[in-house]
N, C-alpha and C positions, 0 to 999 in steps of 0.2 A: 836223903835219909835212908839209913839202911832198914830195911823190914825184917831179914832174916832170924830167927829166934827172939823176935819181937811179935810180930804182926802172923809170921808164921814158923812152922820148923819144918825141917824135912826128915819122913819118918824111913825111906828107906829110897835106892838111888839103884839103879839099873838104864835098861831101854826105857822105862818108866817112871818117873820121881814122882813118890806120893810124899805129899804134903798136908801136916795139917793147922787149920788156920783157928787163929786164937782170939774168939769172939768178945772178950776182954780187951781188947787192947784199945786205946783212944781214939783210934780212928772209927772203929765200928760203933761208938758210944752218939755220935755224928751223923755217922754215913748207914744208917737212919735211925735213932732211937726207937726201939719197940721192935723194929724189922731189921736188923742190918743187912746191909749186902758191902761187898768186894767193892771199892771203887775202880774203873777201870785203869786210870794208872798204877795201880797198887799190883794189878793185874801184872803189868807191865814191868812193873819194879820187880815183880818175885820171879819174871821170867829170866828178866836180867842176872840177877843177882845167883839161877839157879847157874844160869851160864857160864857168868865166872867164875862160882866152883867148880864145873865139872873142869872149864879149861883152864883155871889157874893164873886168872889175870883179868885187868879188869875191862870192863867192856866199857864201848860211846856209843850209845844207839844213835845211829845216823839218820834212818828211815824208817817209816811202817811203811810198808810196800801193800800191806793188805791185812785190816784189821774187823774180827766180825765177834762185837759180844753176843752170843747168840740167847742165852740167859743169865736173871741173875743169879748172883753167886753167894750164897747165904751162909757164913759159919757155924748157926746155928741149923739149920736145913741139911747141909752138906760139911760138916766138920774135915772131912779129908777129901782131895783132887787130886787127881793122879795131872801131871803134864808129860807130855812127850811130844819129842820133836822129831817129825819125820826125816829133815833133811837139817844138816848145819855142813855148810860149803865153807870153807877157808881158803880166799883167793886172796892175793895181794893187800894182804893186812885188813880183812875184809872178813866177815862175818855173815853169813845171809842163812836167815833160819826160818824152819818151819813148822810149825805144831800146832799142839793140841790141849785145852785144859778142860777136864773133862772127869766124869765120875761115872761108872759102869756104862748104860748107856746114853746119860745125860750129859751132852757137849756144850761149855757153856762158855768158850771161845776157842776162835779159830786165829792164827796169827801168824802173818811173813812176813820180819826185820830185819833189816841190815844193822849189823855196829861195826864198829875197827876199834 
């Protein structure tokens, strides 16, 4: 399921993609009424999917090599998160990334994925 300009949008795209996340949507009606927060693969889905825009094609997430929700992640709390990826390596049809989803100084995952 795609999330992009559903679940979220991205409001503006450099070394750093802020995103903002749209606390309407059905899945946060769910994932918790009253309280929402991010579900972690949803987490993952918009990492995804930031990817394959920037590189224009689509990803297979192969691995988490190293995944840390560090808090949660509330649309209404935190309406906009900046992501950024320290490193994205392209070796042999291979993808191995690493970043950050985070808002000024509240980091509320930390993530290293492989995709092809």
């Amino acid at each position: 399921m795609r999330l992009i300009n559903k679940m979220f949008s991205i409001v503006s795209e450099g070394e750093t993609i802020r995103i903002q996340l749209h606390p309407e949507h059905p899945i946060y009606q769910a994932h918790f009424p009253g309280s929402p927060i991010t579900p972690g693969v949803c987490i993952i889905q918009m990492i995804t999917e930031i990817l394959e825009k920037m590189h224009n094609r689509d990803m297979e997430l192969v691995q988490i090599t190293n995944l840390k929700f560090v808090q949660p992640l509330s649309p209404i709390e935190t309406p906009e998160v900046d992501i950024a990826f320290s490193a994205i390596v392209h070796t042999d049809n291979q993808y191995k990334v690493r970043g950050t989803v985070f808002y000024d100084e509240t980091v509320f995952t930390k993530f290293s994925i492989i995709y092809r």
